[in-house]
Gaussian input, Z-matrix of N, CA and C with variables (Angstrom, degrees):
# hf/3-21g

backbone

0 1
 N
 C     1     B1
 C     2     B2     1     A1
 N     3     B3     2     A2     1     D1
 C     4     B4     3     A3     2     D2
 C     5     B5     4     A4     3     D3
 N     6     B6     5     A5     4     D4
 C     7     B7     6     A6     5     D5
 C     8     B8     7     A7     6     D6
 N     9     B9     8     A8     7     D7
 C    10    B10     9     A9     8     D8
 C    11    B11    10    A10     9     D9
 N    12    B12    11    A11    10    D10
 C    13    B13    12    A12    11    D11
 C    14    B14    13    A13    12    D12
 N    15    B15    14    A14    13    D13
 C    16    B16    15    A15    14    D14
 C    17    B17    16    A16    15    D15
 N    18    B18    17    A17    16    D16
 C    19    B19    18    A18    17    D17
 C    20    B20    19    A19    18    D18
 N    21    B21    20    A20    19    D19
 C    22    B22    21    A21    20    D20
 C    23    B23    22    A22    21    D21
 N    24    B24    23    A23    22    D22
 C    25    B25    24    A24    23    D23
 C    26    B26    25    A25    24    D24
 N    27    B27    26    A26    25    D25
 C    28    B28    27    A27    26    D26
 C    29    B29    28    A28    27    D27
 N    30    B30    29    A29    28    D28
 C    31    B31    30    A30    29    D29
 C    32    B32    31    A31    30    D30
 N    33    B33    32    A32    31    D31
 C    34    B34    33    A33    32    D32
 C    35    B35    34    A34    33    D33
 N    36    B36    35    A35    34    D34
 C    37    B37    36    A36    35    D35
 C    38    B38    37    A37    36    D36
 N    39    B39    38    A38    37    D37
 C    40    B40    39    A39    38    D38
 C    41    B41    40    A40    39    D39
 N    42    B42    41    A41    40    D40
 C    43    B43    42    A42    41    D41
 C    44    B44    43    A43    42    D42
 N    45    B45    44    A44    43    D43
 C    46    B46    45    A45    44    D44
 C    47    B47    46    A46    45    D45
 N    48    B48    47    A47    46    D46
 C    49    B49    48    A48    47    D47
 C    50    B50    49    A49    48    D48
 N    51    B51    50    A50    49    D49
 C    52    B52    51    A51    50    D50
 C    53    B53    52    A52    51    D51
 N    54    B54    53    A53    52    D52
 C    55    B55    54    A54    53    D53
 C    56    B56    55    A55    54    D54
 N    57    B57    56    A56    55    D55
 C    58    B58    57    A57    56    D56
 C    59    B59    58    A58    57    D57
 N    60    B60    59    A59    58    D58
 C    61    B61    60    A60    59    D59
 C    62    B62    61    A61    60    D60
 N    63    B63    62    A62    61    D61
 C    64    B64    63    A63    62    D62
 C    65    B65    64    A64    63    D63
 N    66    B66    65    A65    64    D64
 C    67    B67    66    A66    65    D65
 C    68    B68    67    A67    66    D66
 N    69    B69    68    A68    67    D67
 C    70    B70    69    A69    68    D68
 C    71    B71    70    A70    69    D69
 N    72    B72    71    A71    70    D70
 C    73    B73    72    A72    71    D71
 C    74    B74    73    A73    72    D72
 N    75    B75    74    A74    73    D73
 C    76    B76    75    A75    74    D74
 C    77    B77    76    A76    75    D75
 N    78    B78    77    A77    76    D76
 C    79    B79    78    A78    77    D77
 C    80    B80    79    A79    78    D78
 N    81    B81    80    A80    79    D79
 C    82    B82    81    A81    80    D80
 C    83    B83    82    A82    81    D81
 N    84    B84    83    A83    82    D82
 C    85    B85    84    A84    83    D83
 C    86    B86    85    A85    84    D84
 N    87    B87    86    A86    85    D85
 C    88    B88    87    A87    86    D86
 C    89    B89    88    A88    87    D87
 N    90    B90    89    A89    88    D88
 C    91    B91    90    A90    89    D89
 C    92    B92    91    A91    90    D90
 N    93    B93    92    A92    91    D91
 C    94    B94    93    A93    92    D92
 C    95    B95    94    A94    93    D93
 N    96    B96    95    A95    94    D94
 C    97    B97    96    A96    95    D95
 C    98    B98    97    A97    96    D96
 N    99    B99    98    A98    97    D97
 C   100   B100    99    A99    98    D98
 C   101   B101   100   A100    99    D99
 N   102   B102   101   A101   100   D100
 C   103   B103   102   A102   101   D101
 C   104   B104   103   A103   102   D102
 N   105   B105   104   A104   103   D103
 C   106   B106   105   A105   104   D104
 C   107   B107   106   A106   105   D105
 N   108   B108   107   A107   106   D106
 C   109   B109   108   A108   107   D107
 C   110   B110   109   A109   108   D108
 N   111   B111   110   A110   109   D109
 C   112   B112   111   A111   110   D110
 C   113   B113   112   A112   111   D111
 N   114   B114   113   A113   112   D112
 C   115   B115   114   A114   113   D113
 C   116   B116   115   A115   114   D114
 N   117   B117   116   A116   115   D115
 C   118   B118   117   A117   116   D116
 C   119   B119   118   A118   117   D117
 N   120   B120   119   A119   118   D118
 C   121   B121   120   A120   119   D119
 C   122   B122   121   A121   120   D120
 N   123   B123   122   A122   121   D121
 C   124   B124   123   A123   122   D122
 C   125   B125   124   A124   123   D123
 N   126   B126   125   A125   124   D124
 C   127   B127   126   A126   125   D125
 C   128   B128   127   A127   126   D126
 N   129   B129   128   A128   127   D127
 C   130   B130   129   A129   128   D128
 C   131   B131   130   A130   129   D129
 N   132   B132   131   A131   130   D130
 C   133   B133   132   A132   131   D131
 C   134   B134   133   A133   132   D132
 N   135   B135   134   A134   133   D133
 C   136   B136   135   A135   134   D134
 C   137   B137   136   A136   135   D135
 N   138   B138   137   A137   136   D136
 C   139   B139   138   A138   137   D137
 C   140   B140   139   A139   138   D138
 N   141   B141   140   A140   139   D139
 C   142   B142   141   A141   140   D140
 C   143   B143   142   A142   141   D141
 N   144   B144   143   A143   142   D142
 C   145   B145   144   A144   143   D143
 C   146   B146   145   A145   144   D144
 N   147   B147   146   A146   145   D145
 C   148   B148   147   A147   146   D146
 C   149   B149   148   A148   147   D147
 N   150   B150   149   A149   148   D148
 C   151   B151   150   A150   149   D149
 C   152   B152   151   A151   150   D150
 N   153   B153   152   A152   151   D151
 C   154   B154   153   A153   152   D152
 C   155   B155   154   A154   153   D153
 N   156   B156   155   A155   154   D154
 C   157   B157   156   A156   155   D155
 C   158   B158   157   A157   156   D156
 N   159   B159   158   A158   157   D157
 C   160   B160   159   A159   158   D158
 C   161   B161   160   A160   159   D159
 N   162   B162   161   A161   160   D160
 C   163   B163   162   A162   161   D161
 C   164   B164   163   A163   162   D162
 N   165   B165   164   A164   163   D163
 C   166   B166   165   A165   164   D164
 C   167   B167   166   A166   165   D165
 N   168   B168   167   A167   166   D166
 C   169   B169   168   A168   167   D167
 C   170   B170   169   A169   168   D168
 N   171   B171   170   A170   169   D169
 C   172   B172   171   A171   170   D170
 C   173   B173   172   A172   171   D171
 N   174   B174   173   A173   172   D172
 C   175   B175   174   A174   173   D173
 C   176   B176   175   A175   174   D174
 N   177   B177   176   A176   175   D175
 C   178   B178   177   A177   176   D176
 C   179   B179   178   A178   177   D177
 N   180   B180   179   A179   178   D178
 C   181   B181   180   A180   179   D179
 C   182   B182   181   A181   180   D180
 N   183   B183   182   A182   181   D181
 C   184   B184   183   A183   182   D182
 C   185   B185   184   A184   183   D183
 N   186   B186   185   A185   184   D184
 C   187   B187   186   A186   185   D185
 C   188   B188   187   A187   186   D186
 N   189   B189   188   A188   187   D187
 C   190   B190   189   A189   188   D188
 C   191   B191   190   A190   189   D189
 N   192   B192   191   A191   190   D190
 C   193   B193   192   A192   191   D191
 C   194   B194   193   A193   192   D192
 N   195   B195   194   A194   193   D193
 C   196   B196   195   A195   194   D194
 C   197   B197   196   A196   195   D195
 N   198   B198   197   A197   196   D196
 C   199   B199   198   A198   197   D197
 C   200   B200   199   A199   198   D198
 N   201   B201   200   A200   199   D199
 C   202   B202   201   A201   200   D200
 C   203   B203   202   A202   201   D201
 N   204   B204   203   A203   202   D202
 C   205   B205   204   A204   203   D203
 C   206   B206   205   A205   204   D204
 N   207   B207   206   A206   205   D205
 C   208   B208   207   A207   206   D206
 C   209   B209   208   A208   207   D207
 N   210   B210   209   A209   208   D208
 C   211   B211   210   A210   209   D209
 C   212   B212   211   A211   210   D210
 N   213   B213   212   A212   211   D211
 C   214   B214   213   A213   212   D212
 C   215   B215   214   A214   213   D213
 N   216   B216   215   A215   214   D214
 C   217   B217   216   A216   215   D215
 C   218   B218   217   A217   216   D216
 N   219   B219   218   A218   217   D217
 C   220   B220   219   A219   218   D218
 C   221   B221   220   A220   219   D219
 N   222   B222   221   A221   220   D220
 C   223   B223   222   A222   221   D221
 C   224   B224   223   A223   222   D222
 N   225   B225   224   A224   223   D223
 C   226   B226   225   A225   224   D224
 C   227   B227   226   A226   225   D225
 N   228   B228   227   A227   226   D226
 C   229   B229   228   A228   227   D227
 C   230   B230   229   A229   228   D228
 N   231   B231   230   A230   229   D229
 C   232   B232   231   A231   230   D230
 C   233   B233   232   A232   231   D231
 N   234   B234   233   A233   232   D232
 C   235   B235   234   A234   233   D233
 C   236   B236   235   A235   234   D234
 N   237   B237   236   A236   235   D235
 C   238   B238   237   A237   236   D236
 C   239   B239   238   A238   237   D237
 N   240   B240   239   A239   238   D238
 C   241   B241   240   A240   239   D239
 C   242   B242   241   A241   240   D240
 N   243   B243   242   A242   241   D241
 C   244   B244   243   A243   242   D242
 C   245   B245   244   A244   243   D243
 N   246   B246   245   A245   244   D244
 C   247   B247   246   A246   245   D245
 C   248   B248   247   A247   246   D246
 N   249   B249   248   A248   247   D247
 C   250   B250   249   A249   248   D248
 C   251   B251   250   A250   249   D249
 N   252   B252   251   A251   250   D250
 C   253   B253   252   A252   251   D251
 C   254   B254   253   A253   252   D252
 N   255   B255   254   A254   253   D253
 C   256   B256   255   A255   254   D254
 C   257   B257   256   A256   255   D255
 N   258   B258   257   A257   256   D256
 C   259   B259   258   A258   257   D257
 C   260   B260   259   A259   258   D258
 N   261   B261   260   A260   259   D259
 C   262   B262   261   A261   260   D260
 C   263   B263   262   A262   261   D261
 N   264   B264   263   A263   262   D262
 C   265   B265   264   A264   263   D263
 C   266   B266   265   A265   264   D264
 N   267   B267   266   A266   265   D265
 C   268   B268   267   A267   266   D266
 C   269   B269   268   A268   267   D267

   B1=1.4332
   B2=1.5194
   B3=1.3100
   B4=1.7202
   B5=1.6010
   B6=1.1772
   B7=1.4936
   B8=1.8851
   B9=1.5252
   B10=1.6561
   B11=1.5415
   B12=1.9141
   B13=1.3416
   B14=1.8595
   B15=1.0828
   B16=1.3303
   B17=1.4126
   B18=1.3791
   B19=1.8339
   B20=1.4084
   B21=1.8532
   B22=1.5354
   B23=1.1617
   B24=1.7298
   B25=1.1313
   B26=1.3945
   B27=1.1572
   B28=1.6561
   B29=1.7171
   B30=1.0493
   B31=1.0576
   B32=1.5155
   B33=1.0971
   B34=1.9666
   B35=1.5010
   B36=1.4081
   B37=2.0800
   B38=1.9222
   B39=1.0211
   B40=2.0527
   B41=1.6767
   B42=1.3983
   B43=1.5481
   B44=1.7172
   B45=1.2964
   B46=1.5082
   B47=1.2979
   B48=1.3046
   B49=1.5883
   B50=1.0585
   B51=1.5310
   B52=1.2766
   B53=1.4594
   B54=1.1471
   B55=1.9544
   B56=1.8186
   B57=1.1455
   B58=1.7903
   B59=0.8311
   B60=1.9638
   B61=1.3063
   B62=1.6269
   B63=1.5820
   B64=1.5851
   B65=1.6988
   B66=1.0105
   B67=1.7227
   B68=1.2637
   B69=1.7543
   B70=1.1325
   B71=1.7270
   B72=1.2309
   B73=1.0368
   B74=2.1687
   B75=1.2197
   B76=1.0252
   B77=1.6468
   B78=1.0621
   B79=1.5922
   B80=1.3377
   B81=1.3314
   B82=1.4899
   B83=1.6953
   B84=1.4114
   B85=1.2146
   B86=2.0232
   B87=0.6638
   B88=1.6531
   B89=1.8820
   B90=0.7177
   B91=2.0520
   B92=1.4686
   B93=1.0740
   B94=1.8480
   B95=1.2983
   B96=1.5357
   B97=1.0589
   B98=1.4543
   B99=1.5525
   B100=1.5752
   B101=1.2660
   B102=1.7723
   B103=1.2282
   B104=1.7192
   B105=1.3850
   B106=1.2502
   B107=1.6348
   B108=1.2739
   B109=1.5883
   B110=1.5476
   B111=1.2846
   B112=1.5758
   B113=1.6336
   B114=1.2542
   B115=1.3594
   B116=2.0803
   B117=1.3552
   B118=1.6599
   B119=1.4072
   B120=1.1483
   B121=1.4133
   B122=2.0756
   B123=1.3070
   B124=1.5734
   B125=1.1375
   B126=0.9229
   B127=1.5066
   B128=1.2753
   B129=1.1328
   B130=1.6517
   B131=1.6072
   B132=1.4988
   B133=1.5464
   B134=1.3784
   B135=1.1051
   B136=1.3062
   B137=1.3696
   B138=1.3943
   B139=1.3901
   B140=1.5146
   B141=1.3058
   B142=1.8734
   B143=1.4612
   B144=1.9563
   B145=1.6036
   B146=1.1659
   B147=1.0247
   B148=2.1669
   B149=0.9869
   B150=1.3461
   B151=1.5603
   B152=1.0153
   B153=1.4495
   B154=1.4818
   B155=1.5660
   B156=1.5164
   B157=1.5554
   B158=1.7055
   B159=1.5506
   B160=1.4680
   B161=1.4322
   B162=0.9213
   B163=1.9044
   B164=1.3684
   B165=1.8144
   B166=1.4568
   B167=1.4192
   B168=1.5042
   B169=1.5312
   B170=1.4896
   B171=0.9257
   B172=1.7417
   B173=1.5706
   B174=0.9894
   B175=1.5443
   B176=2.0572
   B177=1.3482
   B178=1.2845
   B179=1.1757
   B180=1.6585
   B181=1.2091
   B182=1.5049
   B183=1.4182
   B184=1.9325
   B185=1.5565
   B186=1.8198
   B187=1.5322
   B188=1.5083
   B189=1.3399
   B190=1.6451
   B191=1.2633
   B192=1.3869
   B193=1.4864
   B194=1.3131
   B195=1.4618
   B196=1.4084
   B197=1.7462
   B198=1.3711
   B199=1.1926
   B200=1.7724
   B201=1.3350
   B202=0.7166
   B203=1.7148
   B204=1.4528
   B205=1.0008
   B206=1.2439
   B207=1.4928
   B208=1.6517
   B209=1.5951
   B210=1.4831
   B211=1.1030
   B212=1.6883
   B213=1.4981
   B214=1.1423
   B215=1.8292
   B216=1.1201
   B217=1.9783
   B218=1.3803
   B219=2.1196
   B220=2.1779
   B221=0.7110
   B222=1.7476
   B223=1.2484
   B224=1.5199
   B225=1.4053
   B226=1.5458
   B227=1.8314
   B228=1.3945
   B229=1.5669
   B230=1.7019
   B231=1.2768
   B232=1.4236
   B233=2.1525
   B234=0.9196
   B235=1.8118
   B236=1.5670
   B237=1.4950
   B238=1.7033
   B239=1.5412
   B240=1.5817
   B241=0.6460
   B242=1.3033
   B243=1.6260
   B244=1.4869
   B245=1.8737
   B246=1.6037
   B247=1.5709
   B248=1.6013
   B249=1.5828
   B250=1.1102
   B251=1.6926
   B252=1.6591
   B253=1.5951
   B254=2.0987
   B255=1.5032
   B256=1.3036
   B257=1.3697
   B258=1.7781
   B259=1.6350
   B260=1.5243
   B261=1.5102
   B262=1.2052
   B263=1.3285
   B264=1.6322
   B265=1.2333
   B266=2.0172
   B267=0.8320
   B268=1.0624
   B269=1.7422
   A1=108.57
   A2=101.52
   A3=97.57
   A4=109.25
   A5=109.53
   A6=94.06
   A7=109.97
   A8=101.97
   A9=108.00
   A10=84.86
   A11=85.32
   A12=98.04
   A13=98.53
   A14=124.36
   A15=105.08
   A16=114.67
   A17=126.34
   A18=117.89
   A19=117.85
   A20=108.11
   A21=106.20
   A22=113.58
   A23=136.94
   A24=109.95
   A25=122.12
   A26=116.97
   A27=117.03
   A28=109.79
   A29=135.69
   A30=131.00
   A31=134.76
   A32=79.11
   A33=83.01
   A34=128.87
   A35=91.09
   A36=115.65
   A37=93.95
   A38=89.16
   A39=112.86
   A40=89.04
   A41=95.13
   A42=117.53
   A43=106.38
   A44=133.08
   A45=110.79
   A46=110.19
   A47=141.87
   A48=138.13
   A49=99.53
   A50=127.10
   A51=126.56
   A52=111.08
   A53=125.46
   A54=129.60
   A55=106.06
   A56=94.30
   A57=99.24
   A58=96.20
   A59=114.62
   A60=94.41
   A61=115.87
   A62=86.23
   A63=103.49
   A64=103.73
   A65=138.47
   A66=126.82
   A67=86.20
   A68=101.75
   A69=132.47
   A70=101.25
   A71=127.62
   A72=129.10
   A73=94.26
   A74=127.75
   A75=151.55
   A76=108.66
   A77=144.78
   A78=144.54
   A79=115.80
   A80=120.46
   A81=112.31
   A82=111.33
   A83=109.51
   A84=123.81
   A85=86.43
   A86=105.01
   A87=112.10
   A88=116.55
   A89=96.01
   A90=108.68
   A91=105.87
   A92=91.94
   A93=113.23
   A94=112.68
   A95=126.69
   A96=150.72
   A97=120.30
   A98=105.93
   A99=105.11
   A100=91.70
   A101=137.15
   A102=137.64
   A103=114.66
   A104=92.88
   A105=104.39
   A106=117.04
   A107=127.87
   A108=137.45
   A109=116.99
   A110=113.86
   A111=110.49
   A112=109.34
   A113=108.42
   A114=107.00
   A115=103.42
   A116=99.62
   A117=113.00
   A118=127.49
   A119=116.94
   A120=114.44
   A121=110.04
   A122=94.38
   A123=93.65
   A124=103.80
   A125=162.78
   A126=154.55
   A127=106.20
   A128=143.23
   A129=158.17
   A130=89.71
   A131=106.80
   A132=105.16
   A133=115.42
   A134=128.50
   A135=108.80
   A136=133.39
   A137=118.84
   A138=122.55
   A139=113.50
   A140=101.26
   A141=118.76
   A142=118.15
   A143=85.03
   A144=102.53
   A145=94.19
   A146=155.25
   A147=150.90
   A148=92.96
   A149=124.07
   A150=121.07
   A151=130.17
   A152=133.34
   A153=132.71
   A154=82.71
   A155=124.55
   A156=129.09
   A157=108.68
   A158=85.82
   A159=107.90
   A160=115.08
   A161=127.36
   A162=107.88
   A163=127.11
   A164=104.04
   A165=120.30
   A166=87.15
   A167=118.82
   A168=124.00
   A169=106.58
   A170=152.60
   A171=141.05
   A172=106.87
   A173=96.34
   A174=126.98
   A175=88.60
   A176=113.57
   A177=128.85
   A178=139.67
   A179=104.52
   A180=123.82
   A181=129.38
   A182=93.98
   A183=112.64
   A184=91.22
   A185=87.77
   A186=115.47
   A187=130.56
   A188=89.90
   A189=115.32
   A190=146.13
   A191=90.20
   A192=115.77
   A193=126.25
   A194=97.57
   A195=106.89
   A196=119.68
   A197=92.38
   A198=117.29
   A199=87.23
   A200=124.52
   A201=115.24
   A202=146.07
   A203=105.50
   A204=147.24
   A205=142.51
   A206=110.94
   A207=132.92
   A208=112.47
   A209=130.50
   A210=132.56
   A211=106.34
   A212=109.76
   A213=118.63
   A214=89.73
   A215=96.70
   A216=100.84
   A217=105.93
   A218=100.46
   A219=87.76
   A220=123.45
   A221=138.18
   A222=131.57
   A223=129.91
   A224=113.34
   A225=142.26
   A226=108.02
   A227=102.63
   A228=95.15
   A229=90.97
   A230=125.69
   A231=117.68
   A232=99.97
   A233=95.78
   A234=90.99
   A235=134.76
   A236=106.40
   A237=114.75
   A238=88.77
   A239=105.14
   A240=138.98
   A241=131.01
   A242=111.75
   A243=139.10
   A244=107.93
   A245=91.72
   A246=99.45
   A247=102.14
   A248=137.63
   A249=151.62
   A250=84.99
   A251=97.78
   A252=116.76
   A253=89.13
   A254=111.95
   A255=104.76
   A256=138.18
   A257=86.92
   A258=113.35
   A259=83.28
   A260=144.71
   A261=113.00
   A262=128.57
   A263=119.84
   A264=116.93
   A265=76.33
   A266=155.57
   A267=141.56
   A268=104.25
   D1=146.07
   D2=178.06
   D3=-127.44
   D4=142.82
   D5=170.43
   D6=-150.63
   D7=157.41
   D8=-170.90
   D9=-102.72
   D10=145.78
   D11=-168.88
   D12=-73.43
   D13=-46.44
   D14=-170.51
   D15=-76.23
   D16=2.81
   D17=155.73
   D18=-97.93
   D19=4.36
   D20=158.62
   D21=-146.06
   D22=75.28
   D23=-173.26
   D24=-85.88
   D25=-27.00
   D26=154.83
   D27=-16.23
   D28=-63.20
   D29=179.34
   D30=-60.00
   D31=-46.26
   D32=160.77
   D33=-55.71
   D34=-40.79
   D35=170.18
   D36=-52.76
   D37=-77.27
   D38=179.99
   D39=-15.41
   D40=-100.99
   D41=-169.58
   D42=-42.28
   D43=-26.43
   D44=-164.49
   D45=88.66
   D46=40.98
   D47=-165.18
   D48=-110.71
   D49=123.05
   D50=-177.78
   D51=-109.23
   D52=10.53
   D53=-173.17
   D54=169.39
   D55=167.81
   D56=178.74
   D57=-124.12
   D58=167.14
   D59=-34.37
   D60=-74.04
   D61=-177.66
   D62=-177.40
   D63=-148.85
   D64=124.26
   D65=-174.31
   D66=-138.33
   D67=140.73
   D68=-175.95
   D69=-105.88
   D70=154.55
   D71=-176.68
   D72=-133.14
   D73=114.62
   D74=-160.51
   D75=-86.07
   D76=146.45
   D77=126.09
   D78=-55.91
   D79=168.29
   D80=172.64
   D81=-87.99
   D82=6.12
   D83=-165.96
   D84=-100.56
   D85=-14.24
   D86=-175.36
   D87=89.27
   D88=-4.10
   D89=172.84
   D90=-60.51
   D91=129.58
   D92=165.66
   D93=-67.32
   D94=101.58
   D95=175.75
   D96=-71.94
   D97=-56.28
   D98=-163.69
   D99=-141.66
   D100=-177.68
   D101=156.43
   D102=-162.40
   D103=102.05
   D104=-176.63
   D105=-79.76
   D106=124.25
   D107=-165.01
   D108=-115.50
   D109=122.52
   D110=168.08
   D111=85.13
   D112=168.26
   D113=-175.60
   D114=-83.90
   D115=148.89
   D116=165.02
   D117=-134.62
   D118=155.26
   D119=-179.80
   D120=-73.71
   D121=139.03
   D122=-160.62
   D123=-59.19
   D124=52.19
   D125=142.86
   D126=-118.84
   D127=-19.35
   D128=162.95
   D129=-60.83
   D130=-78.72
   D131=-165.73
   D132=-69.98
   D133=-3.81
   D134=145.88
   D135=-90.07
   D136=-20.93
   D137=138.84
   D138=-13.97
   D139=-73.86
   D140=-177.93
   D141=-24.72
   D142=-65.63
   D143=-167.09
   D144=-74.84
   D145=-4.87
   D146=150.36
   D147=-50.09
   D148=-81.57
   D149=-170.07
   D150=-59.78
   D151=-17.62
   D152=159.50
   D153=-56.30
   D154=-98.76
   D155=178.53
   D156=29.51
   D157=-86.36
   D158=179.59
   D159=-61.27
   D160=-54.95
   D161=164.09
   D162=-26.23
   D163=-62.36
   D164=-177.35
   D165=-37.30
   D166=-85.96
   D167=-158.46
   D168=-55.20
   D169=-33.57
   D170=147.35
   D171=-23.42
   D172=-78.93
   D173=-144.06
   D174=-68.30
   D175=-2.93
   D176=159.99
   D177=-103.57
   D178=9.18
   D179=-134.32
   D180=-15.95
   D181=70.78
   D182=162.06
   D183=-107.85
   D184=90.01
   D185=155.07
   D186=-16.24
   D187=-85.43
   D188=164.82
   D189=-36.25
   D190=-40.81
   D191=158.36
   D192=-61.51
   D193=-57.99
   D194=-177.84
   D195=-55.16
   D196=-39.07
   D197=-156.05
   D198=-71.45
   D199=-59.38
   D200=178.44
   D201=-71.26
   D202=1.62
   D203=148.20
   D204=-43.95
   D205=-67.06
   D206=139.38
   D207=-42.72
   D208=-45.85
   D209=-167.08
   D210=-64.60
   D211=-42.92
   D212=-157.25
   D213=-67.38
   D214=-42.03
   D215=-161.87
   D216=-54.75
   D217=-44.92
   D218=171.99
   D219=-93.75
   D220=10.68
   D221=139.31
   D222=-56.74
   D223=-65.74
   D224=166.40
   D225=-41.52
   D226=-47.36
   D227=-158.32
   D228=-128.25
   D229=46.92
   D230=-161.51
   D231=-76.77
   D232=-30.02
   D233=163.29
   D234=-82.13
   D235=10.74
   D236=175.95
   D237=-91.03
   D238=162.66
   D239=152.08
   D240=-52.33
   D241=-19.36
   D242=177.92
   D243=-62.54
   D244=-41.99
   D245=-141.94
   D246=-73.94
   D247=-18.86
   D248=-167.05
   D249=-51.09
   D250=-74.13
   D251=-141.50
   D252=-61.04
   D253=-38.16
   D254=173.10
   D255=-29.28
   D256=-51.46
   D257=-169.63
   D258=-74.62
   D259=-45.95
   D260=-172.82
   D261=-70.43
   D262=-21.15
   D263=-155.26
   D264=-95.98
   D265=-13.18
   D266=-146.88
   D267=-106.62

């Protein structure tokens, strides 16, 4: 879902959004998983959106997933800034 802050600001209040962008990465349970801030160079932010990925599946504990998940980010993205916190959670 996307939304502009001045055709929703209710939501920004809701969520805690302090600047754009800002993307939230969701559970299917609706829980705030991850929160990606500010602009990045696309290979960083997709780094990100991996690791939201990989949380969800943690934070579900589907192991495997996760696990395999994290792997992909310090393989795939082993020069972001992403990949540190990977290698730890992984």
């Amino acid at each position: 879902m996307e939304a502009h802050i001045k055709e929703h600001p209710v939501w920004f209040h809701r969520f805690d959004v302090l600047w754009t962008p800002t993307v939230l990465i969701f559970d299917a349970d609706g829980s705030e998983r991850h929160r990606i801030e500010g602009y990045l160079p696309n290979a960083e932010f997709r780094a990100q959106l991996e690791l939201g990925l990989a949380r969800v599946a943690f934070m579900h504990k589907q192991w495997a997933d996760a696990e395999r998940r994290y792997s992909d980010i310090v393989r795939n993205y082993r020069d972001s800034a992403t990949a540190p916190e990977a290698l730890d959670w992984q």
